[in-house]
C-alpha positions in Angstrom: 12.2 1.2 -25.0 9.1 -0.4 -23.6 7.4 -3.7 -22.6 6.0 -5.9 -24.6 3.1 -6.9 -22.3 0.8 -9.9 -22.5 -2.7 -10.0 -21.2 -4.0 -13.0 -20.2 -8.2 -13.5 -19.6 -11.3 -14.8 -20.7 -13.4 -13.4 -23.4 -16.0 -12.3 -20.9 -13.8 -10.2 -19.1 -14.0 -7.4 -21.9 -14.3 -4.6 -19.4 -11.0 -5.6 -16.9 -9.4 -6.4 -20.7 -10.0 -2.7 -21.7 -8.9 -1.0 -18.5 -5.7 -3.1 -18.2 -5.2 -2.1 -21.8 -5.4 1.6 -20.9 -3.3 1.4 -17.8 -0.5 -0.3 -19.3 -0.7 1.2 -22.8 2.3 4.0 -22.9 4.3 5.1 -26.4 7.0 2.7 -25.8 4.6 -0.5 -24.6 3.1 -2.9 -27.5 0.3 -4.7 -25.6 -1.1 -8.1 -26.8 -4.6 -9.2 -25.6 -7.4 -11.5 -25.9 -9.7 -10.2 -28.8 -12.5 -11.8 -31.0 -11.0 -13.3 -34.0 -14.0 -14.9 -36.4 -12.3 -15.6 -39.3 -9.5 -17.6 -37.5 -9.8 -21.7 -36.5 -9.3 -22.3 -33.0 -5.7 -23.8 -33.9 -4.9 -20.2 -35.5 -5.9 -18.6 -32.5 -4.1 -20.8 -29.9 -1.1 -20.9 -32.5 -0.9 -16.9 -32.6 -1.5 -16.2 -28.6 1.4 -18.8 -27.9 3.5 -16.4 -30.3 2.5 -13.4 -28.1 3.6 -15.4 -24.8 6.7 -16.1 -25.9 7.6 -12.9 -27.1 5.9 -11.1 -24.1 8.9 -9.1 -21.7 6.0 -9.5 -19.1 3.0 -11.4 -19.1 -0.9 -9.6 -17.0 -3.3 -12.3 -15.8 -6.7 -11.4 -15.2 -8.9 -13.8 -13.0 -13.0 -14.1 -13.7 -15.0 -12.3 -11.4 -14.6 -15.1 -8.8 -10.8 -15.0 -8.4 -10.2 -18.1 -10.5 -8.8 -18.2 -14.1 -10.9 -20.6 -16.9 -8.8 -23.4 -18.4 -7.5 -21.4 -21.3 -6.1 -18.9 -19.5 -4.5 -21.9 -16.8 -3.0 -23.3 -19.8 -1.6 -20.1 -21.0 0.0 -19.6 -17.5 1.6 -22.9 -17.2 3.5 -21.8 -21.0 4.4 -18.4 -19.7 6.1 -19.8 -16.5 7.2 -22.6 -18.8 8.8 -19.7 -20.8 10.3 -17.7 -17.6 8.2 -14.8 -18.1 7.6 -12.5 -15.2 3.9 -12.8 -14.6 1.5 -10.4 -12.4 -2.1 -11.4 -11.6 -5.0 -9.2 -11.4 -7.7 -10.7 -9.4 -11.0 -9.2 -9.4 -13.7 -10.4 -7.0 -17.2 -9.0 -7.2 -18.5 -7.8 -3.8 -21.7 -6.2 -2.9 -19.5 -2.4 -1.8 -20.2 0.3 -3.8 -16.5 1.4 -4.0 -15.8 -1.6 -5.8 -18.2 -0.3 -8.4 -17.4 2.4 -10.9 -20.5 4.4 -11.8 -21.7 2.0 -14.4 -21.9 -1.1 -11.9 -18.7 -2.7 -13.5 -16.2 -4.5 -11.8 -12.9 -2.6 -10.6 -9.6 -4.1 -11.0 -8.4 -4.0 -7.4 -6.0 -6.1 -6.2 -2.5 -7.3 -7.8 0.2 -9.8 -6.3 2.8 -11.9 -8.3 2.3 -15.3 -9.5 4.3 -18.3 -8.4 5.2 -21.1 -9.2 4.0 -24.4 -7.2 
């Protein structure tokens, strides 16, 4: 049986959202993720993604573009170690190298470390 995998990012990271998605999506894995939700209040959202957290076997964190997480996504860490779940950041930094670059001119996820805890 698979993972039940969390990702963790902001809404403008669409494009590391979608390849994560892919390169952790298998048969057996059910994979959670931040998505649009219009017809939801902001407590409905919050409410459900907490749900996710907790459930998750693992949790994916993916930073903004300058290596640092927004305050959602902070907050969302602090439950998930709160919650013991194993937690693996992907940081993505933009840099001016072209092999950073896929051949649209998006953003590569490149490196991955464990989280810690303070």
């Amino acid at each position: 049986m698979g993972d039940r995998i969390c990702i963790l990012a902001s809404l403008s990271q669409r494009t590391d959202i979608e390849e994560a998605v892919k390169y952790y999506r298998t048969p057996d894995n059910i994979i959670d993720y931040p998505k649009e939700q219009y017809n939801k209040t902001l407590f409905e959202i919050d409410y459900d993604f907490i749900c996710k957290i907790a459930s998750a076997d693992r949790i994916i964190a993916i930073s903004k573009d300058d290596g640092t997480f927004g305050e959602s996504v902070t907050y969302e860490l602090a439950l998930a170690t709160y919650f013991g779940k194993p937690i693996e950041t992907i940081v993505t930094v933009k840099e001016k190298v072209a092999e950073n670059f896929d051949g649209n001119g998006n953003n590569k996820l490149k490196i991955s470390e464990k989280f810690t805890e303070p």
